[in-house]
N, CA, C and O of each residue as an XYZ file, in Angstrom:
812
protein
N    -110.900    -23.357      5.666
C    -109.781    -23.421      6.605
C    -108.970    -24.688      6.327
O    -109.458    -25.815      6.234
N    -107.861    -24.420      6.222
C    -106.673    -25.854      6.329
C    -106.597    -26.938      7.242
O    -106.671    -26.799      8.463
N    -106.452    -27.995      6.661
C    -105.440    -28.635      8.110
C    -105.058    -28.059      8.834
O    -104.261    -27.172      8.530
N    -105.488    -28.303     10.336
C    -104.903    -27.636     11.403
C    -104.241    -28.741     12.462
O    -104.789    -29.491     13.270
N    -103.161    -28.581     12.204
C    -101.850    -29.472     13.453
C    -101.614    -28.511     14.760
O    -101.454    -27.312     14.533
N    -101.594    -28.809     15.636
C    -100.973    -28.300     17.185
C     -99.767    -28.672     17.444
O     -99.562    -29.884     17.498
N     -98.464    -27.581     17.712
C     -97.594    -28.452     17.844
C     -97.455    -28.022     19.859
O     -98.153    -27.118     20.321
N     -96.450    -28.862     20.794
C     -96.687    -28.316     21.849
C     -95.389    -28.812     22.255
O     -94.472    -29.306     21.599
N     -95.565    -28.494     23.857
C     -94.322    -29.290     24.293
C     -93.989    -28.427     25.603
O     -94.528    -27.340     25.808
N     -92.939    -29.076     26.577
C     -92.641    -28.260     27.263
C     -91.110    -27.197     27.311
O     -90.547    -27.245     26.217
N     -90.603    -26.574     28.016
C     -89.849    -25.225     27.808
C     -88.471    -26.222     27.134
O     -88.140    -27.368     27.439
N     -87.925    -25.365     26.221
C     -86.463    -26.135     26.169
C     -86.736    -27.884     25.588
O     -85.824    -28.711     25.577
N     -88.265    -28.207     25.107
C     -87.937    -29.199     24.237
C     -87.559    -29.258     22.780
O     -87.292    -30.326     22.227
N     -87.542    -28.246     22.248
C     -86.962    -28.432     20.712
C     -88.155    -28.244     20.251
O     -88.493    -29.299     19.716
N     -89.455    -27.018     20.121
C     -90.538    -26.910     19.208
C     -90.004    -26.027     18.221
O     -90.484    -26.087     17.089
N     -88.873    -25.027     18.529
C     -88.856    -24.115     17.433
C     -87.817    -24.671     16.246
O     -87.590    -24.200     15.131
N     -87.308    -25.781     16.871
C     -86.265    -26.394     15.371
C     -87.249    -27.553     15.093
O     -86.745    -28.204     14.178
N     -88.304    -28.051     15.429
C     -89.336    -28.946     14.829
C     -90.081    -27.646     13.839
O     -90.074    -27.642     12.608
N     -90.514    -26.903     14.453
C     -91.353    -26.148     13.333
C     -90.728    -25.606     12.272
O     -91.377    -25.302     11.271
N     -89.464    -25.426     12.344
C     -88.097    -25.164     11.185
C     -88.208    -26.156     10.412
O     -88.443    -25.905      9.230
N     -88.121    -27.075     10.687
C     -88.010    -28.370      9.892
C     -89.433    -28.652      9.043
O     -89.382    -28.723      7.815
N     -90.707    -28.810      9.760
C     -91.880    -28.553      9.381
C     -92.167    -27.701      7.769
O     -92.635    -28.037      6.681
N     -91.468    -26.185      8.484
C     -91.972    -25.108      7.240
C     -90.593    -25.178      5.983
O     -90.558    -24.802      4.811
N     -89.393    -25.943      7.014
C     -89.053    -26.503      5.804
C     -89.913    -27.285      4.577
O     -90.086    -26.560      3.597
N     -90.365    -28.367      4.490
C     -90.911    -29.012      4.031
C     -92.685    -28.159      3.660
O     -93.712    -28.738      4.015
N     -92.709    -27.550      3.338
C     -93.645    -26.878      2.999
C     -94.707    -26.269      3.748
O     -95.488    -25.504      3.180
N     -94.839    -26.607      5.306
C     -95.921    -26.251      6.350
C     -96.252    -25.206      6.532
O     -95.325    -24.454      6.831
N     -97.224    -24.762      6.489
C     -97.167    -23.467      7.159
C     -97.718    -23.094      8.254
O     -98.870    -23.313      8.629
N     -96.483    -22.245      9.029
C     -96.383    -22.584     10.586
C     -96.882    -20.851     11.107
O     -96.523    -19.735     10.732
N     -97.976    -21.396     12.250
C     -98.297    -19.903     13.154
C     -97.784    -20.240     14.168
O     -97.881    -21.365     14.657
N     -97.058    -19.151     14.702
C     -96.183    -18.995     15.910
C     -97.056    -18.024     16.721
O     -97.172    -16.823     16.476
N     -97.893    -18.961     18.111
C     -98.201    -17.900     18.914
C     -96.976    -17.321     19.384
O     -96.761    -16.233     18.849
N     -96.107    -17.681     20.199
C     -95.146    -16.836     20.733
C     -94.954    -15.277     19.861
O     -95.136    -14.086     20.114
N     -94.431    -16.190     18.588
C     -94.249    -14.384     17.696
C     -95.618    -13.291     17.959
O     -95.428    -12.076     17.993
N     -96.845    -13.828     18.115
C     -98.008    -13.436     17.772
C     -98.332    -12.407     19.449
O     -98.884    -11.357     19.776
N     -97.663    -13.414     20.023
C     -97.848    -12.605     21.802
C     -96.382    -11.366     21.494
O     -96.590    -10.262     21.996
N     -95.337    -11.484     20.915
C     -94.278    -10.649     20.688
C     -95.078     -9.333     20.235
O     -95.144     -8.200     20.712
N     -95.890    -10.193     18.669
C     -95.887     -8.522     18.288
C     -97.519     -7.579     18.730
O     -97.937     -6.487     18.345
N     -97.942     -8.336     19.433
C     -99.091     -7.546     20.328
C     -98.593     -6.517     21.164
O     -98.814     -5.307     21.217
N     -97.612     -7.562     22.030
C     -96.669     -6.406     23.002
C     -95.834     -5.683     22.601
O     -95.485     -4.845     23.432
N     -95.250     -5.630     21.475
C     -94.489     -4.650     20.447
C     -94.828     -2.935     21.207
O     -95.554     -2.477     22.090
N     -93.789     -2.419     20.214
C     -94.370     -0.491     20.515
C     -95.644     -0.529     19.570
O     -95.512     -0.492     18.346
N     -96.944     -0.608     20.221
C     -97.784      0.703     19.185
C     -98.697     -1.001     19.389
O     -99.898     -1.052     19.124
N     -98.072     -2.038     19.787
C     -99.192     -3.605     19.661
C    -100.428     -3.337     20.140
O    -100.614     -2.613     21.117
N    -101.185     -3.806     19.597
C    -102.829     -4.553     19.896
C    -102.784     -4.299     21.954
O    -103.359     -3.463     22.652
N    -102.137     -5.083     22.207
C    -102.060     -5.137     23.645
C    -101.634     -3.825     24.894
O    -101.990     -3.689     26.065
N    -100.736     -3.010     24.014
C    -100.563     -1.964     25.047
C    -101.580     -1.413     25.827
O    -101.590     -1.478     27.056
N    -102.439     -0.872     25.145
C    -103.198      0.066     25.949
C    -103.556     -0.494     27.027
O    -103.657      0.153     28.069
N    -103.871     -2.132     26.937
C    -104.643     -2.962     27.921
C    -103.550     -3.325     29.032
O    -103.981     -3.858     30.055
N    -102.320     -3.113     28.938
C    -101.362     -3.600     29.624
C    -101.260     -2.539     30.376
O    -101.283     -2.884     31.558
N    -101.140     -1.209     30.227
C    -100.794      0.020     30.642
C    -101.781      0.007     31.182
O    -101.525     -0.178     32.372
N    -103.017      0.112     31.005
C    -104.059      0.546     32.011
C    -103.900     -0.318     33.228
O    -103.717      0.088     34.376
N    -104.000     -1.647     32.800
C    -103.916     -2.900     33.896
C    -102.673     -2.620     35.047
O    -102.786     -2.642     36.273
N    -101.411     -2.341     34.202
C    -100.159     -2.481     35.265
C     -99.706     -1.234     35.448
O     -99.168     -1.000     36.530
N     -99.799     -0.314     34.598
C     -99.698      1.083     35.008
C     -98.135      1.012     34.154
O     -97.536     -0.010     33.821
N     -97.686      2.559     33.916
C     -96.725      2.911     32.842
C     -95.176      1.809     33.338
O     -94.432      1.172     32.593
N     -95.151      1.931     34.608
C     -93.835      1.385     35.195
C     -93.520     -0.111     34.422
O     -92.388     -0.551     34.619
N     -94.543     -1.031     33.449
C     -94.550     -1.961     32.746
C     -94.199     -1.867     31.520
O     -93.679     -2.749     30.836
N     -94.532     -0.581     31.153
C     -93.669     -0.652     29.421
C     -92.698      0.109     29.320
O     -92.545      1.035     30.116
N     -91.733     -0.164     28.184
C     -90.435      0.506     28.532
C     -90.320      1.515     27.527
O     -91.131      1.420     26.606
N     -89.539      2.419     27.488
C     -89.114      3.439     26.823
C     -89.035      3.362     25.600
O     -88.353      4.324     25.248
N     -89.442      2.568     24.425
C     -90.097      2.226     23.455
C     -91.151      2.545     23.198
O     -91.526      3.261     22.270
N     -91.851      1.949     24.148
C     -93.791      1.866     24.373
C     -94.116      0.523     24.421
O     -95.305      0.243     24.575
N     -93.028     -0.662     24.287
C     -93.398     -1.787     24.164
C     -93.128     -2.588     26.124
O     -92.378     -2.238     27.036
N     -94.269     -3.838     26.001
C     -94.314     -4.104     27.032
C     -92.828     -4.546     26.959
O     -92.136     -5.076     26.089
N     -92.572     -4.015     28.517
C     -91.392     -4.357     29.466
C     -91.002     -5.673     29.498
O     -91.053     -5.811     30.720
N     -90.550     -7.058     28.969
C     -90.788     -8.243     29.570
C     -89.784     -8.540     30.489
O     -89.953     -9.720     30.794
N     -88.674     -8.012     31.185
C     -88.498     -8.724     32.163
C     -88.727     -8.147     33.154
O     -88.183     -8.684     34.119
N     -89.457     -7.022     33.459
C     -90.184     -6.884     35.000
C     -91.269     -7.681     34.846
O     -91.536     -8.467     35.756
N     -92.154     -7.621     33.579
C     -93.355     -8.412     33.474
C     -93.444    -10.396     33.885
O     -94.248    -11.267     34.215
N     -92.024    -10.192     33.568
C     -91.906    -11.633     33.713
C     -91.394    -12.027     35.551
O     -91.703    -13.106     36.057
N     -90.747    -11.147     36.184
C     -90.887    -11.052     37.144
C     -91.685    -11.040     38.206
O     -91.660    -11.712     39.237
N     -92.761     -9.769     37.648
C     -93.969    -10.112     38.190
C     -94.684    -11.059     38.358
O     -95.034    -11.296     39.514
N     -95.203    -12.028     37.137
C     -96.176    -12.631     36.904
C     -95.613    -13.574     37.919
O     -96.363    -13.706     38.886
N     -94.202    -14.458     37.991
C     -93.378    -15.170     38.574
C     -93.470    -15.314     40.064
O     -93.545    -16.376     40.682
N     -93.446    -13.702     40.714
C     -93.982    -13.520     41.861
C     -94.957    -13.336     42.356
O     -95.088    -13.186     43.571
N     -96.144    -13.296     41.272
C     -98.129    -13.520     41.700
C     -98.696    -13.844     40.710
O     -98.941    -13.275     39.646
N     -98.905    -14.832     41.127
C     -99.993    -15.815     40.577
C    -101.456    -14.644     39.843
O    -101.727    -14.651     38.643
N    -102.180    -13.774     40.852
C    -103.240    -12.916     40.362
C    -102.562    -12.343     39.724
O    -103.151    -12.660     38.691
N    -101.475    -11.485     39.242
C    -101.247    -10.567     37.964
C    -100.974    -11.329     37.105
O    -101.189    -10.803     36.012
N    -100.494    -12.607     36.999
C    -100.103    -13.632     35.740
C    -101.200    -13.620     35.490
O    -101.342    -12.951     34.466
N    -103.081    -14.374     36.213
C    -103.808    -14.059     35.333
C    -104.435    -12.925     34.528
O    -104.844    -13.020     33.370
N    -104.457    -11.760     35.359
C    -104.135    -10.713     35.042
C    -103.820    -10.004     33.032
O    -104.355     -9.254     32.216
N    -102.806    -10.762     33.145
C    -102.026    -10.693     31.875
C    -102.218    -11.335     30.551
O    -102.010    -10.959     29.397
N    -102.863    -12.852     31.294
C    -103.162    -13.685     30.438
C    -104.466    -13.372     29.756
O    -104.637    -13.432     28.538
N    -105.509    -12.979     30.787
C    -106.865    -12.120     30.489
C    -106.596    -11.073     29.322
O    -107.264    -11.043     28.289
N    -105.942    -10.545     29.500
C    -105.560     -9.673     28.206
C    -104.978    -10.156     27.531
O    -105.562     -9.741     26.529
N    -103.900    -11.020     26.993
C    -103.139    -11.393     25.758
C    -103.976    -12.648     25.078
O    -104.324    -12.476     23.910
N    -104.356    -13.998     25.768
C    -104.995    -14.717     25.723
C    -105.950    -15.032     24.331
O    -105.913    -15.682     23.286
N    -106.769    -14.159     25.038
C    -108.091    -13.944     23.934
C    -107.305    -12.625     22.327
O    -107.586    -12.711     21.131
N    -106.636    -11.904     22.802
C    -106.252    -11.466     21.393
C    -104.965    -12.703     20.491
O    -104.968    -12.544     19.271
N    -104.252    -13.500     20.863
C    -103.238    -14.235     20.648
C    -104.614    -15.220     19.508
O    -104.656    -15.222     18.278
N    -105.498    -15.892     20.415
C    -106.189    -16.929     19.963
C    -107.492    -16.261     18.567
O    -108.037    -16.909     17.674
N    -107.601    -14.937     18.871
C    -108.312    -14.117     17.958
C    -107.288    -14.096     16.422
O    -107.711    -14.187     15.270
N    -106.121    -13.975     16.794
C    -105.025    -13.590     15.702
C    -104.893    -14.985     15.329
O    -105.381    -15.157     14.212
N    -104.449    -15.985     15.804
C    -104.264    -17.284     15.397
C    -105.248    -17.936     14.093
O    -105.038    -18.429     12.985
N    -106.475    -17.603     14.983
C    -107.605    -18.072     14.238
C    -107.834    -17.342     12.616
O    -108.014    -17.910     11.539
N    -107.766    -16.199     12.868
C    -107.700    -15.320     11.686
C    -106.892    -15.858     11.028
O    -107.289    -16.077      9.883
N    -105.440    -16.334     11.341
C    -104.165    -16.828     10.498
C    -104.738    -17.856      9.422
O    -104.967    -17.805      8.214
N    -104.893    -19.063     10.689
C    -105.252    -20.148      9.965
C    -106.514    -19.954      9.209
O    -106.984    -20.819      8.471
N    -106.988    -18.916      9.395
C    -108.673    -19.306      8.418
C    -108.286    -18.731      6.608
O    -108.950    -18.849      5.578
N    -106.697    -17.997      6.918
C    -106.536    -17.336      5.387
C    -106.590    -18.347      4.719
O    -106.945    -19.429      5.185
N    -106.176    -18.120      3.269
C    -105.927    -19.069      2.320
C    -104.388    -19.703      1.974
O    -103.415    -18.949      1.978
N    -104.292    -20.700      1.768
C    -102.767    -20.907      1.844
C    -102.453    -22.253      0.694
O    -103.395    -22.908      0.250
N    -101.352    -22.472      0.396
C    -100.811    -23.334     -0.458
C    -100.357    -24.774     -0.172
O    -100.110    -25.796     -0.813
N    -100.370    -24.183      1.636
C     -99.699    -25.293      2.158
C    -100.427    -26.480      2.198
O    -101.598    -26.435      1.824
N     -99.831    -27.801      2.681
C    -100.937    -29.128      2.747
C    -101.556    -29.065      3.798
O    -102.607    -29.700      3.718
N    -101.284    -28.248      5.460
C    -102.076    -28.318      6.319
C    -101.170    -26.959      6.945
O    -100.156    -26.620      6.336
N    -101.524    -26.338      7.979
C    -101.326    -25.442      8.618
C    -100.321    -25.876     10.313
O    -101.083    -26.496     11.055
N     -99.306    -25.731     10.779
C     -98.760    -26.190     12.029
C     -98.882    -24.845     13.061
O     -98.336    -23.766     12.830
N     -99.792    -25.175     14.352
C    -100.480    -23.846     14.957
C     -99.296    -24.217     16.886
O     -99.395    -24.941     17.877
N     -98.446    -23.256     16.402
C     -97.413    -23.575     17.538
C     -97.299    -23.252     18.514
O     -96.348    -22.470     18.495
N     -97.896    -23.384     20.059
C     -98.755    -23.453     20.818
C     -98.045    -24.411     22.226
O     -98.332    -25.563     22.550
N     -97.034    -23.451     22.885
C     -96.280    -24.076     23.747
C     -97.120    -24.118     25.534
O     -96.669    -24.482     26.620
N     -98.142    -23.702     25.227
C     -99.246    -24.418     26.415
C    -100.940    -24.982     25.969
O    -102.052    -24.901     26.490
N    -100.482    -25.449     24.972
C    -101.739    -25.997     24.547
C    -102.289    -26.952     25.560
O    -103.364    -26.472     25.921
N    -102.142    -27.684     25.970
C    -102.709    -28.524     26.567
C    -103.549    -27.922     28.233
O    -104.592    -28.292     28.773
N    -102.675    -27.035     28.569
C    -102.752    -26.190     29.679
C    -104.011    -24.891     29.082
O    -104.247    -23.980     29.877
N    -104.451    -24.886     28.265
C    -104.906    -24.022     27.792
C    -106.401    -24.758     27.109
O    -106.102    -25.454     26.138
N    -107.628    -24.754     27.348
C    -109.193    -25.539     26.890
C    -109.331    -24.422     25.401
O    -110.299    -24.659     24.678
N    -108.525    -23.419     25.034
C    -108.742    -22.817     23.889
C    -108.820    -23.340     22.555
O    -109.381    -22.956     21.529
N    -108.082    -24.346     22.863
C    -107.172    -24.939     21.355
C    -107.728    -26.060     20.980
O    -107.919    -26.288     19.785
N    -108.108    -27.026     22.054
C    -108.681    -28.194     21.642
C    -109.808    -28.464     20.861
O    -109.998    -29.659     20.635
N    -110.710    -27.562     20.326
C    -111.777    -27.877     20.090
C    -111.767    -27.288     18.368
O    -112.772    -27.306     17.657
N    -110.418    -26.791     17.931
C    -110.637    -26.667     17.001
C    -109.370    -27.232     15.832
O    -109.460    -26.922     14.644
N    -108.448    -27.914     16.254
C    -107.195    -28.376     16.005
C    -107.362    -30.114     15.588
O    -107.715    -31.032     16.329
N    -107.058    -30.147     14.467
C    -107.545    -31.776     13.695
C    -106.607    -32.572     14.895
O    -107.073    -33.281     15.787
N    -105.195    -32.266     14.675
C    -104.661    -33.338     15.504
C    -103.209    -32.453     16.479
O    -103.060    -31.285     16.118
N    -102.424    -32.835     17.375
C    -101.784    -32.429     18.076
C    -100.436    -33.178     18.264
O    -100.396    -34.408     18.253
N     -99.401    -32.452     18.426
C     -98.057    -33.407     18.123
C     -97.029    -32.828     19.374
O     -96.489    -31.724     19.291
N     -96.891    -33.519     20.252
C     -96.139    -33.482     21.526
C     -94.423    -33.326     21.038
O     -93.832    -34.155     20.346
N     -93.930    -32.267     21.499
C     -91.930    -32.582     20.953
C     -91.755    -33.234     22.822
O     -92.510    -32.906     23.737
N     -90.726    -34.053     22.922
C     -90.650    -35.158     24.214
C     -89.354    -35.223     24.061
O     -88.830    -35.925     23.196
N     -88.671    -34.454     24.937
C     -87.371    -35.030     25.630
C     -87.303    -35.408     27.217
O     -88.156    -35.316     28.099
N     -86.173    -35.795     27.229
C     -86.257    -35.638     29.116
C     -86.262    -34.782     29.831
O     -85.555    -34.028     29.161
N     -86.529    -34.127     30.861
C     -86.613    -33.261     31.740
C     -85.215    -32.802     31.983
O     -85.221    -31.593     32.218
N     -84.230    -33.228     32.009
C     -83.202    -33.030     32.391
C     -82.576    -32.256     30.990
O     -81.799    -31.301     31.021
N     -83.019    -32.797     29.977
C     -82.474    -32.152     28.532
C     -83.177    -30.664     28.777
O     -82.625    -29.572     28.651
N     -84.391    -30.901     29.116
C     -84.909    -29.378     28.775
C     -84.294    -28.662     29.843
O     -84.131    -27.478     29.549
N     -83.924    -28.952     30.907
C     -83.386    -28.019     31.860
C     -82.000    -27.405     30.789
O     -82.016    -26.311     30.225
N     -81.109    -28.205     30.726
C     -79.862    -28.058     29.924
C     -79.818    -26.962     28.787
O     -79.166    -25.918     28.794
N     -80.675    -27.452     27.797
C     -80.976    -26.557     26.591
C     -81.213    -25.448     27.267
O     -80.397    -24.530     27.194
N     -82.403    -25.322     28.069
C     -82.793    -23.989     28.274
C     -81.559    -22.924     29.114
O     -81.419    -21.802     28.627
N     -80.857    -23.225     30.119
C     -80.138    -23.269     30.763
C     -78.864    -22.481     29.280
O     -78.764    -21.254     29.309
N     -78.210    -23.083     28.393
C     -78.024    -22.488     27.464
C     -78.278    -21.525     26.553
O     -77.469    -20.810     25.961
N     -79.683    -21.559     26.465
C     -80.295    -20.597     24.997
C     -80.775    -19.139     25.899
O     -80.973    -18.036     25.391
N     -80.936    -19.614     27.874
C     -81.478    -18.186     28.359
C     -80.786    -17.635     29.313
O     -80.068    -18.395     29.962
N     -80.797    -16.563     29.576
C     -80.424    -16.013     31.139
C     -81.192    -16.607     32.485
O     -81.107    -15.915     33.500
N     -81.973    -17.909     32.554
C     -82.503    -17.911     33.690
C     -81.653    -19.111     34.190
O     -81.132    -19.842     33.348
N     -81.493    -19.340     35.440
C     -80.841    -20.013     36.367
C     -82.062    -21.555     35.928
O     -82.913    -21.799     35.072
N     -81.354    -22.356     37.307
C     -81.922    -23.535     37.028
C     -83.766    -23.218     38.186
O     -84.939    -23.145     37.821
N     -83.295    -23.150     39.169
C     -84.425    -22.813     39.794
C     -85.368    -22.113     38.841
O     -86.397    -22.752     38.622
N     -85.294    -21.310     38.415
C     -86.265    -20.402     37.115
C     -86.773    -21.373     36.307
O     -87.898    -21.230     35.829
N     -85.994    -22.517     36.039
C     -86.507    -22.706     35.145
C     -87.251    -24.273     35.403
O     -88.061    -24.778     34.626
N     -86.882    -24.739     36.368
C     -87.611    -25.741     36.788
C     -88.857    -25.323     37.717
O     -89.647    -26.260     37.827
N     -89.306    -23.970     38.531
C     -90.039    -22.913     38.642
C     -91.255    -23.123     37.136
O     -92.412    -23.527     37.255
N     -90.628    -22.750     35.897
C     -91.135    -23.070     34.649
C     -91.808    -23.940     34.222
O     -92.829    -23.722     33.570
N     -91.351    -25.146     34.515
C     -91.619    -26.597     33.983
C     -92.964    -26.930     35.488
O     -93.929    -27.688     35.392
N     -92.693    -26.343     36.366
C     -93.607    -26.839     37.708
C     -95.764    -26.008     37.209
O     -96.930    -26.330     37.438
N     -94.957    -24.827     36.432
C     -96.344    -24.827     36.249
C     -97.209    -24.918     34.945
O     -98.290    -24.448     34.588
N     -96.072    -25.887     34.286
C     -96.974    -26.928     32.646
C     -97.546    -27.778     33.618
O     -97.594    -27.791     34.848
N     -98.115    -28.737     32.362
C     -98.323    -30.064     32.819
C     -97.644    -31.242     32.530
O     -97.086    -31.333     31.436
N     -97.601    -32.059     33.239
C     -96.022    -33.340     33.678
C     -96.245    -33.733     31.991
O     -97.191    -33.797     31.206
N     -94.886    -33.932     31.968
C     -94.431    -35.188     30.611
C     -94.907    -36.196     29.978
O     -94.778    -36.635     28.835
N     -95.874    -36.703     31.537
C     -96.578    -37.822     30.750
C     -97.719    -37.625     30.736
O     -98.320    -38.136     29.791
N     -98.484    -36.862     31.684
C     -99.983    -35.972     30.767
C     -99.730    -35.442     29.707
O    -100.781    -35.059     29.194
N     -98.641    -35.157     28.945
C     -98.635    -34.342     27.683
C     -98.624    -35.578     26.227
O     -99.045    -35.780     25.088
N     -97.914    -36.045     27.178
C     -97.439    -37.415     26.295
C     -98.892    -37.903     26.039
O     -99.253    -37.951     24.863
N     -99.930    -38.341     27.201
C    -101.015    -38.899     27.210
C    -101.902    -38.348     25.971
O    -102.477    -38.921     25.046
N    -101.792    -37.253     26.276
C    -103.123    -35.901     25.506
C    -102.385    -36.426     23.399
O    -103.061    -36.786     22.436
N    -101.212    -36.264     23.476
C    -100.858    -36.141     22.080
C    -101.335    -36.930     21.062
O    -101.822    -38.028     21.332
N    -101.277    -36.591     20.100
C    -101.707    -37.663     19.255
C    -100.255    -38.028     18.178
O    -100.178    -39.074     17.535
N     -99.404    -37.164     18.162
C     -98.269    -37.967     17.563
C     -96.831    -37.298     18.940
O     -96.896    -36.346     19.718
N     -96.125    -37.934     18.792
C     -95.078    -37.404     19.563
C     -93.605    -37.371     18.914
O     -93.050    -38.460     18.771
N     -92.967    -36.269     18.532
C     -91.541    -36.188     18.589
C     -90.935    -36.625     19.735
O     -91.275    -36.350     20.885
N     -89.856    -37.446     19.315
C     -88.636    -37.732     20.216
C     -87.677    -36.930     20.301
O     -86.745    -37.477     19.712
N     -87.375    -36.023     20.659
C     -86.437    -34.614     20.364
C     -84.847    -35.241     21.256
O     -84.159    -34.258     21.532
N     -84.438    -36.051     21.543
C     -83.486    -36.369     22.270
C     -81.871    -37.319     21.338
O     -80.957    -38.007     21.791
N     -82.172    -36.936     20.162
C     -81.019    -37.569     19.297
C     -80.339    -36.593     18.491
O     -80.355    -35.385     18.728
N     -79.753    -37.134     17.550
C     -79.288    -36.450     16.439
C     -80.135    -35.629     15.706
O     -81.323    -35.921     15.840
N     -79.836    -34.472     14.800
C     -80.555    -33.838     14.035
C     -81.625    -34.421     13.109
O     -82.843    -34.330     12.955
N     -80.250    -35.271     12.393
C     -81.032    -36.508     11.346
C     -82.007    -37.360     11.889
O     -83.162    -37.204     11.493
N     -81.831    -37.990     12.489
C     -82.932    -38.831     13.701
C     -84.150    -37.945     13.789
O     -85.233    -38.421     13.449
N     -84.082    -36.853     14.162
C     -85.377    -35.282     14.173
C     -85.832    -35.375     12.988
O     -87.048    -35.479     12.827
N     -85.225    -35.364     12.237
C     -85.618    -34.989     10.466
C     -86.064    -36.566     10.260
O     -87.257    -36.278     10.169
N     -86.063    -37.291     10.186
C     -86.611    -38.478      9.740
C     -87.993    -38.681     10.613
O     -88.791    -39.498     10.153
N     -88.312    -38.062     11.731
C     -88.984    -38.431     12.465
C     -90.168    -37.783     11.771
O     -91.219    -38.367     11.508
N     -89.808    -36.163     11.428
C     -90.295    -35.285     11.251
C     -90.716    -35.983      9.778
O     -91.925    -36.208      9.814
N     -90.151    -36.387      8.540
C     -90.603    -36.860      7.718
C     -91.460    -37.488      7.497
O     -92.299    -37.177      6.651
N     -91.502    -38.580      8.208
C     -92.106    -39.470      8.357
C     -94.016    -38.788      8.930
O     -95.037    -39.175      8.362
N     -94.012    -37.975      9.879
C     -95.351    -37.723     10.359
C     -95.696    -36.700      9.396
O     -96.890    -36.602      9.112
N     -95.033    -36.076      8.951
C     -95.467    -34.815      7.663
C     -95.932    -35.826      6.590
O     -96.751    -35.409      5.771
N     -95.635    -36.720      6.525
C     -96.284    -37.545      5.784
C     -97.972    -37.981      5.994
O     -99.083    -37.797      5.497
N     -97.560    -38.399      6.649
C     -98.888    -38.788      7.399
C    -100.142    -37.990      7.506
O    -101.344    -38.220      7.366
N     -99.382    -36.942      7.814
C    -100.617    -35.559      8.172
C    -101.242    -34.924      6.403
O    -102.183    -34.228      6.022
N    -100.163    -35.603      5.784
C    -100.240    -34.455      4.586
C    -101.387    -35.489      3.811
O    -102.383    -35.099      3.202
N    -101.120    -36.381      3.937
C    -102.476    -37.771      3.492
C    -103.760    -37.830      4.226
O    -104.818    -38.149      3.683
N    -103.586    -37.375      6.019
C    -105.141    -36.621      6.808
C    -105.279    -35.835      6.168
O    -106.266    -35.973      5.445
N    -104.277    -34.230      5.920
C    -105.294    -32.989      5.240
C    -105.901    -33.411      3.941
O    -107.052    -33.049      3.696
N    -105.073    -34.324      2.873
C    -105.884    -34.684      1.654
C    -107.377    -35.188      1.994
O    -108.410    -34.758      1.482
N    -107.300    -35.851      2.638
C    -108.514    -36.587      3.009
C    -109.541    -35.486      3.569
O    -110.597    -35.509      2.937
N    -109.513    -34.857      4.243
C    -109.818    -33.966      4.772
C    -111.005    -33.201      3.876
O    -112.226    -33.317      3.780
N    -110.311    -32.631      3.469
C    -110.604    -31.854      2.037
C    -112.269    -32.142      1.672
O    -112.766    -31.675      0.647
């Protein structure tokens, strides 16, 4: 198995143009998010378990899970969010693991993981972990841009991570995501460095 990096962060901090930048530079990056996408896909790993659990009114005329009643739901009860998680959870972290255990070219593996910390799955098998850190107010903004959800939604969002500076605490390297591109990319240089001299060592 490779070097294994965690990347994390909270909603609207800039993980998916850090991990761009990353697999720029040769990384090779697992995206749970994509990995929870294509479970719930038409025909995914996850349907059957979703359908039985929430009943047909959850997947849509595809066959793929529904996500914005699903996301509705979960939003409005706490028991069907776990619910959901019980089922995706353990197949997301099953697929992950499989990822990273292939063989690869890369110098270490980046395992992208936007509730890691919130989550006792990840820690015990991840060399090191890298926090993206803007202000709260940035991530409202960004997100606020890139989605259809209002601000309440999305500070709703941020209320059930964990605070900025428990994340900050837990990390072991941290992006500053709050400047220029270039500023990102140098930052990003600089710790790909670093990591790429742990996985040698490693070895």
């Amino acid at each position: 198995m490779s070097y294994l990096v965690g990347l994390t962060g909270g909603i609207g901090s800039g993980k998916s143009t850090v991990a761009d930048i990353f697999a720029s530079l040769g990384v090779r990056i697992i995206d749970t998010d994509l990995i929870s996408h294509q479970l719930t896909q038409a025909n995914g790993a996850a349907i059957p378990a979703i359908r039985e659990a929430f009943g047909e009114q959850l997947i849509d005329p595809q066959g793929a899970l529904d996500r914005t009643r699903m996301r509705e739901l979960v939003f409005q009860d706490a028991l069907q969010k776990k619910r959901l998680e019980a089922i995706l959870h353990p197949l997301i972290l099953a697929q992950t693991r499989k990822l990273a255990a292939s063989a690869t070219n890369a110098p270490y593996s980046l395992i992208v993981v936007p509730l890691l910390f919130e989550s006792s799955r990840y820690s015990d098998w991840l060399h090191r972990v890298i926090t993206v850190d803007c202000p709260e107010e940035t991530q409202i903004s960004r997100t606020l841009l890139r989605s259809r959800l209002d601000e309440a939604s999305v500070r709703a969002i941020m209320a059930q991570q964990i605070s900025r500076s428990e994340r900050l605490r837990l990390a072991d390297e941290v992006i500053e995501n709050n400047g220029s591109l270039d500023d990102l990319k140098t930052q990003i240089v600089g710790i790909h460095r670093r990591l790429s001299v742990l996985a040698a060592e490693s070895d």
